[in-house]
N, C-alpha and C positions, 0 to 999 in steps of 0.2 A: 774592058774586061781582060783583055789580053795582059795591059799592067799591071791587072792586080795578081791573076792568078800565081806568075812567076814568084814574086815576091812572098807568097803565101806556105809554101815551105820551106823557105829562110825565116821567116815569122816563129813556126812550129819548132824547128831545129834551134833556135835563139831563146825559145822559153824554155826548151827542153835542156838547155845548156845552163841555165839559170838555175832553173831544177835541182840538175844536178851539181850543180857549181854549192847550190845551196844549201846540199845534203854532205858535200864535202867538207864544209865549213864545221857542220854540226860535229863536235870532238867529244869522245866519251869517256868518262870519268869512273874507276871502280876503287869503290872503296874497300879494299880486302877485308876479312873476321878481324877483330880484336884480340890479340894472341895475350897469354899470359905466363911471363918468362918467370914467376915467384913459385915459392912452393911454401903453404902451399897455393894451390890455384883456388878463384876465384868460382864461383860456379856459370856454367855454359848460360842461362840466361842474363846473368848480368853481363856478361863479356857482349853477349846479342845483341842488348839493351844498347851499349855504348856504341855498337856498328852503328843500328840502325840512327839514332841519335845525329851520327858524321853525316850520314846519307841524306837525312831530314833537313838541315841545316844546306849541305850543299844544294840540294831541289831550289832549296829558295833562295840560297846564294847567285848559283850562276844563271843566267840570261838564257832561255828555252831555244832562244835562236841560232846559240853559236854551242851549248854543252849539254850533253844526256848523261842524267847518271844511270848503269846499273845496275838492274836489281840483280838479287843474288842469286835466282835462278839463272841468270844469265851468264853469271859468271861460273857457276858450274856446270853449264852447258860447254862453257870455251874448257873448261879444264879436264871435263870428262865423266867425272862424278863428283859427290859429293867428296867422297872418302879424298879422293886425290885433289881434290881444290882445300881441304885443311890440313894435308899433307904439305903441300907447296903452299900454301901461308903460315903457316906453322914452321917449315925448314926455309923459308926464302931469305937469301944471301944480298940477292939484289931483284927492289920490286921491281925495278924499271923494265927487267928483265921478263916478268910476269905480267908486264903488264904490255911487252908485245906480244906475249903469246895470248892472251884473249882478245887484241887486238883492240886495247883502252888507250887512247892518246895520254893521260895522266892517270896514275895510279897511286893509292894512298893507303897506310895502315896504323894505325894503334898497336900499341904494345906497352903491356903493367910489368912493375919490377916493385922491389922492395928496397927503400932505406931509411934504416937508424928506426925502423919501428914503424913508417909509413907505407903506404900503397904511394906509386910515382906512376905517371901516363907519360908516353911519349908519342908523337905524330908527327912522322913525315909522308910528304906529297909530289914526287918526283912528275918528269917531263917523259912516258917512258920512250920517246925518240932520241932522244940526245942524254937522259939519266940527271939531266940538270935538277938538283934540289929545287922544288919551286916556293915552298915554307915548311913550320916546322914548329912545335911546340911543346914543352913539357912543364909539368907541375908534379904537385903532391899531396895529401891528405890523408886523413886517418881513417879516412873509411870512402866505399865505394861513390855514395850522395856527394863526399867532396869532389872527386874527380869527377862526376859531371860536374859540378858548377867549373871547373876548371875549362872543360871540353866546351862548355855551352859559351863561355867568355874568348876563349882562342881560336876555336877552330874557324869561325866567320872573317877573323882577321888573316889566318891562313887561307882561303879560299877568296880572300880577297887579294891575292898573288897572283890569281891567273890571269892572263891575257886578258883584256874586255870588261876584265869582272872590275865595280866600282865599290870598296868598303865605305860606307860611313859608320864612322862608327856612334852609339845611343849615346846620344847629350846627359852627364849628368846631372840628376838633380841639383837647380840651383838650392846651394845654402839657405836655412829661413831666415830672413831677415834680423836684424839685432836690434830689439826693442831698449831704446836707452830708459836707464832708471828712471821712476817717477817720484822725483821728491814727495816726501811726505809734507801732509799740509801740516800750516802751523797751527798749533793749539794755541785757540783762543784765551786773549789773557782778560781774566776775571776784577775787575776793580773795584777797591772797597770791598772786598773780603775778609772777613774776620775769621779766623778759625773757632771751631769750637770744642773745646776742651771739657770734657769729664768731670764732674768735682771732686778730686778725689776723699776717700775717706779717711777722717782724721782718729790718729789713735787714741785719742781723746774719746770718744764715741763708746769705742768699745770700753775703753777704763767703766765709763760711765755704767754701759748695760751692767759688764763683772758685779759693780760693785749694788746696783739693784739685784742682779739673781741672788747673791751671797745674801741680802740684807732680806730678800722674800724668803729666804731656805731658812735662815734665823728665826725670824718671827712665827715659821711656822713650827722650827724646835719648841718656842716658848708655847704655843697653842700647846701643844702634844702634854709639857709639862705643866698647864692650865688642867688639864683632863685628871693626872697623874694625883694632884693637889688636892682636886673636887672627887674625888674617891678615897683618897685618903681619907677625907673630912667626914664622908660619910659613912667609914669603917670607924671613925675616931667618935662620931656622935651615938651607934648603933653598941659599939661596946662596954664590957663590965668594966669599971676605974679598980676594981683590984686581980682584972687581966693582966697580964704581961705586958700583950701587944696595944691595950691601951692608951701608954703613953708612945710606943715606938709609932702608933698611928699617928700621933700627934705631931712628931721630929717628921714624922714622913711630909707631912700635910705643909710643914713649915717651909722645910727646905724646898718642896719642889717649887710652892710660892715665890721662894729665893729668886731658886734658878730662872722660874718663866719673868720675873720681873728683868732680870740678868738680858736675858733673850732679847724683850720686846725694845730692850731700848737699844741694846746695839744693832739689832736688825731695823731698826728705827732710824738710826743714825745713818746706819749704810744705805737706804734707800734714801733718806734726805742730801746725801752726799751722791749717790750717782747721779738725781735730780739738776744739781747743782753743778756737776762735772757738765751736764749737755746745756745748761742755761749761758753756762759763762764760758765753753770752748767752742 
């Protein structure tokens, strides 16, 4: 018992050294407001947005065992108030500077500007014992949504500068594969195929019909003059022979007889002829 007791606070005094060897290690990280050097400015919650955004990003960045971020009561605790902690972020010349007075082993800030029409981000992240630059990033885009995507792609690779800390950075999507063309199949060939062809119709045909309609339109002139004849005959039979019109009944009766004789044979002829146009073409 006597050897152990001795040894037993050298034990205590050696973890308590550990302890605090251990809490010395742990280094603290502030991430200053996001100042906005354009005019005009931006509004106070989106400049927020992009702090807290740094801070989120560093939490999960650095390693709990060797870095603390932070938070921003803390850091206006170290500067006094609120008012004078966006005083001295707002006028600071040199963060490193700021960043022994809250007593932050590295300190970091954002700051927006304007050019050629755009909003630009800028971020450095100094050593604040020695003021060493430790990374550093800037971009640009047309509206606030592009500067995050900017913040969200750089700042991990910044924060993978510090001591300890290991960046991998996200594998890009591999390319999708390149499907080579697929021939078309071949179109099956058909043999002994005969096309088939329309018959078309010959002008002969129609000669043929003309000369039936023309030859039926005739024959029925001569009808019409058949009527014209047989009324005459019956004015010519009914009247006085020392009338006038007794004998004009009679030329009447004659001639139309003419005529319809006239008719029925040339309308006779023409339909025998269009008959004979479709017999023989």
């Amino acid at each position: 018992m006597r050897t152990i007791f001795p040894s037993l606070p050298l034990l205590i005094l050696l973890l308590l050294s550990l302890a605090a060897n251990g809490q010395e290690e742990q280094k603290r990280l502030a991430i200053l407001n996001t100042e906005d050097n354009g005019e005009p400015s931006l509004e106070f919650t989106d400049l927020t947005y992009l702090t807290d955004r740094l801070r989120e990003i560093a939490v999960k960045m650095l390693p709990n065992d060797r870095y603390s971020v932070m938070s921003v009561q803390s850091i206006i605790d170290k500067m006094g108030s609120k008012e004078n902690a966006r005083k001295m972020c707002k006028e600071a010349q040199c963060m490193a500077e700021i960043g022994r007075k809250i007593s932050a082993a590295y300190v970091g800030q954002a700051r927006l500007g304007r050019f050629g029409g755009s909003l630009t981000i800028s971020m450095e992240l100094y050593n604040s014992g020695s003021g060493v630059l430790i990374g550093s990033f800037t971009g640009q885009s047309k509206n606030v949504s592009g500067l995050l995507k900017v913040l969200n792609r750089e700042a991990p690779q910044m924060f993978g500068n510090m001591p300890g800390v290991v960046y991998v950075p996200e594998a890009e999507p591999a390319p999708a594969p390149v499907q080579a063309p697929v021939a078309p199949a071949p179109t099956p060939v058909q043999e002994d195929v005969v096309p088939k062809f329309e018959k078309p119709v010959k002008t002969s045909f129609w000669v043929g019909v003309g000369l039936e309609v023309l030859g039926a339109a005739i024959i029925y002139a001569g009808y019409t003059k058949n009527k014209d004849m047989l009324e005459a005959l019956d004015k010519y039979k009914a009247g006085d022979k020392s009338d006038y019109y007794y004998d004009n009944a009679w030329k009447d009766a004659r001639d139309s007889q003419g005529s319809r004789n006239t008719l029925y044979v040339v309308g006779s002829v023409l339909l025998i002829s269009g008959a004979g146009v479709h017999i023989w073409f």
